[in-house]
LUMSE-105231 format. One line per field, with one value per residue (C-alpha): residue number from 1; residue in one letter; x, y, z. Coordinates in Angstrom, 1 decimal. Example, Ala and Ser with C-alpha at 12.3 -4.5 7.8 and 13.67 -1.06 7.14 Angstrom:
<atoms>
seq <- [1; 2]
type <- [a; s]
east <- [12.3; 13.7]
north <- [-4.5; -1.1]
up <- [7.8; 7.1]
</atoms>
This chain:
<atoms>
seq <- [1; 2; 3; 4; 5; 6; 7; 8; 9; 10; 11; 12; 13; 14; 15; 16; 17; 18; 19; 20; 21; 22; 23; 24; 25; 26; 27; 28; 29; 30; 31; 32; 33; 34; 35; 36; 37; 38; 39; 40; 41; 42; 43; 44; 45; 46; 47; 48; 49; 50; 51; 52; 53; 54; 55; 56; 57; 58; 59; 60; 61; 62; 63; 64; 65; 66; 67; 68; 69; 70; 71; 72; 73; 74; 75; 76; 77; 78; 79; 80; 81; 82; 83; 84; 85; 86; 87; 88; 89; 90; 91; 92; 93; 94; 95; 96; 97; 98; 99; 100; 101; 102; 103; 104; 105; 106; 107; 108; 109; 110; 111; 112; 113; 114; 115; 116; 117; 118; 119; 120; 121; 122; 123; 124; 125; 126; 127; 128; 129; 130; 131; 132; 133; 134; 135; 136; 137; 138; 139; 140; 141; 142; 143; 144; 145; 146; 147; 148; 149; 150; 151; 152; 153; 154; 155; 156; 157; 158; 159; 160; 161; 162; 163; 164; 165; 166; 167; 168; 169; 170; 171; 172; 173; 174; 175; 176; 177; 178; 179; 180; 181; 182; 183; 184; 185; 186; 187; 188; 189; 190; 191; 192; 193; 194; 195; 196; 197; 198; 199; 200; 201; 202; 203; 204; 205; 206; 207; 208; 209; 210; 211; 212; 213; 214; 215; 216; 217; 218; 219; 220; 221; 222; 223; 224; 225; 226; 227; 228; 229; 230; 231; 232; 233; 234; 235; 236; 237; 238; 239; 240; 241; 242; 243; 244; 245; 246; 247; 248; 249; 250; 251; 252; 253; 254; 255; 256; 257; 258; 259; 260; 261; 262; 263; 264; 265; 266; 267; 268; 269; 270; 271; 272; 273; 274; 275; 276; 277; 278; 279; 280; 281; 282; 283; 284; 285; 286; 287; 288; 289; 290]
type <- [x; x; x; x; x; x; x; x; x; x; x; x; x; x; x; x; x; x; x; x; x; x; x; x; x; x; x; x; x; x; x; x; x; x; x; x; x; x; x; x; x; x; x; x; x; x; x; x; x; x; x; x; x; x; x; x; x; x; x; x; x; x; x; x; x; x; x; x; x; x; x; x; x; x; x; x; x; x; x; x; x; x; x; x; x; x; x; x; x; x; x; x; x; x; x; x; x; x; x; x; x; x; x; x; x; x; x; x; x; x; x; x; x; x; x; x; x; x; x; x; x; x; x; x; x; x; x; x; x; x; x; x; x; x; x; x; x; x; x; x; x; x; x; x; x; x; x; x; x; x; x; x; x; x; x; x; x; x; x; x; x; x; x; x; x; x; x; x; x; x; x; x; x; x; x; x; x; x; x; x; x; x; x; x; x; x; x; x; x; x; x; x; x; x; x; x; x; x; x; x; x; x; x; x; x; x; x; x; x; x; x; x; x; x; x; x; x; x; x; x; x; x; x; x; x; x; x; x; x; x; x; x; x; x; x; x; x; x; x; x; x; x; x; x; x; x; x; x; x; x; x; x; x; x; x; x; x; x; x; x; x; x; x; x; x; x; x; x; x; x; x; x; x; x; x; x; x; x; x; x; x; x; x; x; x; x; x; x; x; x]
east <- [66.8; 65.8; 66.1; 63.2; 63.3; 60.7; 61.0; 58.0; 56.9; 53.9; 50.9; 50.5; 47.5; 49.5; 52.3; 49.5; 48.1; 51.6; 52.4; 49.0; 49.2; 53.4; 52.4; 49.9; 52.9; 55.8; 54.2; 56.1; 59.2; 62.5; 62.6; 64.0; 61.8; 63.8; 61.4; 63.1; 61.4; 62.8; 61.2; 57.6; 55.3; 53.5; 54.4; 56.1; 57.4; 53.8; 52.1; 54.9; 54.6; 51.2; 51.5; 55.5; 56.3; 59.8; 61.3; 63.8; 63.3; 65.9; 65.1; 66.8; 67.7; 66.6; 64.8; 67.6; 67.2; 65.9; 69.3; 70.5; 67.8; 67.6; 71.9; 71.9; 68.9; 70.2; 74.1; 76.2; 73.8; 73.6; 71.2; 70.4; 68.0; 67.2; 63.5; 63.0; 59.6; 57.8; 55.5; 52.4; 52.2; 50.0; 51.3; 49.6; 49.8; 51.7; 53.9; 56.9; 57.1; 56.8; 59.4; 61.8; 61.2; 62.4; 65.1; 66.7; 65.7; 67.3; 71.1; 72.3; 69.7; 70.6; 67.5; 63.6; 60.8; 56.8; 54.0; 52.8; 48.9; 49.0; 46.3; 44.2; 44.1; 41.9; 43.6; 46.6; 49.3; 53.0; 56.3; 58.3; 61.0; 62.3; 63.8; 67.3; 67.3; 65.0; 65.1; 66.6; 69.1; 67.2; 68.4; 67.2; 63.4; 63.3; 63.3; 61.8; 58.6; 59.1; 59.0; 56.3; 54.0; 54.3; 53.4; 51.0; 49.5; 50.7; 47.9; 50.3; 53.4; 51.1; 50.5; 54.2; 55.5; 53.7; 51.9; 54.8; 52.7; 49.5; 50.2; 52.1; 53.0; 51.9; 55.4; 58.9; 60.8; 64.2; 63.8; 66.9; 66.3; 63.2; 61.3; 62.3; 59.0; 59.6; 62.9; 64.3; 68.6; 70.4; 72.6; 76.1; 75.2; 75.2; 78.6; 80.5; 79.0; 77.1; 73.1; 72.3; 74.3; 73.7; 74.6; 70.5; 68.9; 65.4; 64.9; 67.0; 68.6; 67.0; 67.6; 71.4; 71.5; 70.1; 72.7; 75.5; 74.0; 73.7; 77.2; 78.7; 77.4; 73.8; 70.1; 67.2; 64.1; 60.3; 58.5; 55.1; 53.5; 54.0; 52.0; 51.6; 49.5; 51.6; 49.0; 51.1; 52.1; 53.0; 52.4; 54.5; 55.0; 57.1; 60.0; 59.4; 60.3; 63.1; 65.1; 63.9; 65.6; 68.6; 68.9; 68.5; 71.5; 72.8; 72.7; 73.6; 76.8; 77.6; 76.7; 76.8; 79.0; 78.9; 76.0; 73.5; 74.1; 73.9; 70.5; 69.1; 70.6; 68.6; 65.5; 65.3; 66.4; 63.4; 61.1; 63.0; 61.8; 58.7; 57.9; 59.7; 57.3; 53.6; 55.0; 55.3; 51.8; 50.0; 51.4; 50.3; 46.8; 46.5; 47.6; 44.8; 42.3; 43.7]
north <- [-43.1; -46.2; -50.5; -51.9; -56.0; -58.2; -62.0; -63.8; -66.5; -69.6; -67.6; -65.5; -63.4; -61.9; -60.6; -59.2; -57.1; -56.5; -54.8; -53.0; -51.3; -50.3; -48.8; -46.7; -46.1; -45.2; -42.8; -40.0; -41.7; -42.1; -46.2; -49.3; -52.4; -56.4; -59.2; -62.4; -65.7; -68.1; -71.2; -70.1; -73.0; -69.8; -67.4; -64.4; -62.6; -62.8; -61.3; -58.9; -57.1; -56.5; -54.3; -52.7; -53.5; -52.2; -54.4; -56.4; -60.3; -62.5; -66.6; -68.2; -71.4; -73.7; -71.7; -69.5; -67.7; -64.8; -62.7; -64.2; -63.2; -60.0; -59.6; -60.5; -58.0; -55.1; -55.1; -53.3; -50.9; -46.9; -45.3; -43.6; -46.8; -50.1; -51.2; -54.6; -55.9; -59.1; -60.3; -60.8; -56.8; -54.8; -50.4; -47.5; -45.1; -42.9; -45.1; -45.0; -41.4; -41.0; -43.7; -41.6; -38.4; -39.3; -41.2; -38.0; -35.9; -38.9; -39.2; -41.6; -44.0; -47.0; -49.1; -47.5; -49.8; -48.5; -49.9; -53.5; -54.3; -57.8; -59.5; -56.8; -52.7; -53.1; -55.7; -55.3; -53.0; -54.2; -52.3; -52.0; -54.0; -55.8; -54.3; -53.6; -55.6; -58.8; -60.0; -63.7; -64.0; -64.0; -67.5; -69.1; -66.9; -68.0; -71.4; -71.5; -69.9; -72.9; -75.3; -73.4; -73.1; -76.9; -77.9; -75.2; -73.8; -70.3; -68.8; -69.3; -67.8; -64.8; -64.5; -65.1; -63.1; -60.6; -59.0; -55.9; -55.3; -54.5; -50.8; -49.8; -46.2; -44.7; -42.6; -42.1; -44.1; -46.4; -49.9; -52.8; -54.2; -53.1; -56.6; -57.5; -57.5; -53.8; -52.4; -49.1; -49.5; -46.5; -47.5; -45.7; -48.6; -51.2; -49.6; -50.1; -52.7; -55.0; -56.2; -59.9; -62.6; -65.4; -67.8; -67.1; -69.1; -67.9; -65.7; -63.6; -62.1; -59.2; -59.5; -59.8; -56.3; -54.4; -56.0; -54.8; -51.4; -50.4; -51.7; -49.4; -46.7; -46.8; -46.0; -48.3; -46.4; -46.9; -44.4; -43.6; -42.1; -45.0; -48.2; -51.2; -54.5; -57.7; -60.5; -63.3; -62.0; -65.1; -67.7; -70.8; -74.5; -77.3; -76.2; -73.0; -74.0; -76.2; -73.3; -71.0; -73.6; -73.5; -69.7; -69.7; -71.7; -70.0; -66.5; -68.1; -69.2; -65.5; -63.6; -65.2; -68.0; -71.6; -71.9; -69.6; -72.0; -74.7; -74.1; -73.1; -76.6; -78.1; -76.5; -77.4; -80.7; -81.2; -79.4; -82.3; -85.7; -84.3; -83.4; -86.8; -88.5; -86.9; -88.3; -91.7; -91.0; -90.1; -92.7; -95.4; -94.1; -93.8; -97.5; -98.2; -96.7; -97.9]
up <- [-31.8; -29.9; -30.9; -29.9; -29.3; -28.8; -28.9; -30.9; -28.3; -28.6; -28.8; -32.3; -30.8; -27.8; -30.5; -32.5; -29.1; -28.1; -31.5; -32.2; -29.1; -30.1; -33.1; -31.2; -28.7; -31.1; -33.4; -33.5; -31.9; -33.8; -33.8; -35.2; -34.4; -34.4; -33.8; -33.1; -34.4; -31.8; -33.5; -33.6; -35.6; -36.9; -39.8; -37.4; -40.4; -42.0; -39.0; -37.9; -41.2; -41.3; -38.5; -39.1; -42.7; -42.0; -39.0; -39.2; -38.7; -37.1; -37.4; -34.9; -36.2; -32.6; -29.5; -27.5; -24.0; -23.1; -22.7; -25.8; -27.8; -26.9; -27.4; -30.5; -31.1; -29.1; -29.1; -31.4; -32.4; -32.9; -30.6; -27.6; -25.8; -26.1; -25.5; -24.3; -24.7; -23.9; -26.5; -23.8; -23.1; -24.2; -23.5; -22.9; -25.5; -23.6; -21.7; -24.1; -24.7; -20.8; -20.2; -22.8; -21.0; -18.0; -19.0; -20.6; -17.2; -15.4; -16.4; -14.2; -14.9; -16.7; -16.7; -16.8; -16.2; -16.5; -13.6; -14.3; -14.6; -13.6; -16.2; -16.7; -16.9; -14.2; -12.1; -9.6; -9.8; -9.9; -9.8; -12.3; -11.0; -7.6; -4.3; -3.8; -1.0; 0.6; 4.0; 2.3; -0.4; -4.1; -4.2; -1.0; -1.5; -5.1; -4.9; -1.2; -3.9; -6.3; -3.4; -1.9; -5.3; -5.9; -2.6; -1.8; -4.9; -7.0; -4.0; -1.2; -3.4; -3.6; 0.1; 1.3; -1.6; -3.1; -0.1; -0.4; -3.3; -2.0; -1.6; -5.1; -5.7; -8.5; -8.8; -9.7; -7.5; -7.4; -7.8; -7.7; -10.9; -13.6; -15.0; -18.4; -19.6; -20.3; -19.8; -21.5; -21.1; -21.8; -25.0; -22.7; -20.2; -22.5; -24.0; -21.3; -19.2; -21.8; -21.5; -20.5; -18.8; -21.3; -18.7; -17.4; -19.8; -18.4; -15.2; -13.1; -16.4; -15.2; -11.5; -12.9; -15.1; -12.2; -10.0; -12.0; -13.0; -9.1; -8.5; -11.6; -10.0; -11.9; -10.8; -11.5; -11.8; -12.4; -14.0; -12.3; -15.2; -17.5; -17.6; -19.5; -18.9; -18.8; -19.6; -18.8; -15.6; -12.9; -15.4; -14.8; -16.5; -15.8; -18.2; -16.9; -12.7; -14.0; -16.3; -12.6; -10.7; -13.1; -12.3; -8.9; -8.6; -11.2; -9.6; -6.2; -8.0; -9.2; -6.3; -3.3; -1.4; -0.8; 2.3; 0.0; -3.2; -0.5; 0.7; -2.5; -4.0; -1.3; -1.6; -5.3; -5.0; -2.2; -5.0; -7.7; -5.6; -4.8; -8.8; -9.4; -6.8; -8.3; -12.0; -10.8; -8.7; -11.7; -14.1; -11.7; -11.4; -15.2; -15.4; -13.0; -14.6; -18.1]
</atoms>
């Protein structure tokens, strides 16, 4: 038996791709689907049963984070895994049943992530999760990225970044965290050690669970015959870099000591004057040409 959770976000289409392609996923697989309707201005309950006339709806009554959605979907529950799903995924009809399959061949896995397709089936292949290990601390590279895509553009993030992505293996192999756009937990994990640290409102929840899996004595693994295609892959907004920023120092707080928080504090807060500095940029030129 497997809890599946997916969070309804802005965009109604991407939750009706995301659960046409499920349906086509989960046929023959034991399942319990919980969308959450985290203050959608669309019907969600309308459009999620058209496609799964049995899930289970829960209305948050004003928006929560990720890790708390998915809590209050996933915990306290009787099964073996929990699926965590974005909405802006589309999966492979064989992904799930894949992803199962070598869960159960896998026991000391505690998190199982498929291949990414960043955009398109066609387009560039991601891992399933992060490294173990990077040659900064997550905190000082993440909002180095943030300062780096504001100044530079989300191209130069890409360079710097993602390059030790160009040459993605297409097998089973250990990652230090799995993304939480698609993330299969063993339900004995979350027994004992819990799912998301609610104090990540948005980002590095995931980063977080892998943490604490590897240091419980888990694996993280990615499954190299599973994929799905995560369309909103990289996207980023305003609210978006502030809640990353909140993270950041967030994680930096949890893991690490006072010169790593220190440097990621002053990183952002260089990323802060600078945002704070095009506002007032733009607003003059608007009351120019007004």
């Amino acid at each position: 038996m497997m809890t599946i959770s997916v969070v309804a976000g802005r965009e109604q289409n991407n939750l009706i791709r995301c659960l046409r392609s499920l349906r086509n996923a989960i046929r023959e697989l034991p399942c319990r689907l919980i969308v959450t309707d985290n203050g959608a201005s669309w019907d969600v309950e309308k459009t999620v049963r058209a496609e799964f006339p049995d899930a289970e709806i829960i209305r948050n009554p004003k928006p929560r984070g990720f890790g708390q959605n998915h809590n209050q979907a996933a915990l306290n529950r009787q099964d073996d895994y929990v699926l965590i799903l974005n909405d802006d995924i589309e999966i492979e009809k064989s992904a799930i049943s894949n992803l199962i399959q070598f869960a159960d061949q896998t026991p000391n896995g505690a998190l199982f992530g498929p291949l990414l397709c960043s955009g398109a089936w066609d387009g560039k292949l991601m891992p399933a999760g992060g490294p173990c290990a990077d040659f900064l601390p997550k905190p000082i590279l993440g909002a180095g990225s943030l300062l780096l895509r504001f100044v530079l553009g989300p191209r130069a993030v890409h360079f710097f970044f993602e390059r030790r992505y160009a040459y993605v293996r297409k097998k089973n192999e250990k990652r230090g965290y799995i993304s939480g756009a698609c993330c299969l937990v063993r339900r004995s994990f979350i027994q004992k050690h819990g799912l998301y640290d609610e104090r990540f409102y948005m980002y590095y929840e995931d980063i977080d669970l892998g943490r604490r899996a590897r240091e419980n004595g888990y694996e993280c693994w990615q499954a190299g015959e599973a994929r799905i295609l995560h369309l909103g892959a990289g996207s980023f907004s305003e609210k978006t870099a502030f809640w990353f920023a909140a993270s950041s120092l967030e994680f930096a707080r949890k893991y690490h000591g006072k010169f790593v928080y220190l440097a990621a504090a002053f990183l952002i807060l260089i990323f802060k004057i600078l945002f704070h500095l095009k506002g007032k940029i733009r607003g003059a030129i608007s009351q120019k040409h007004s």
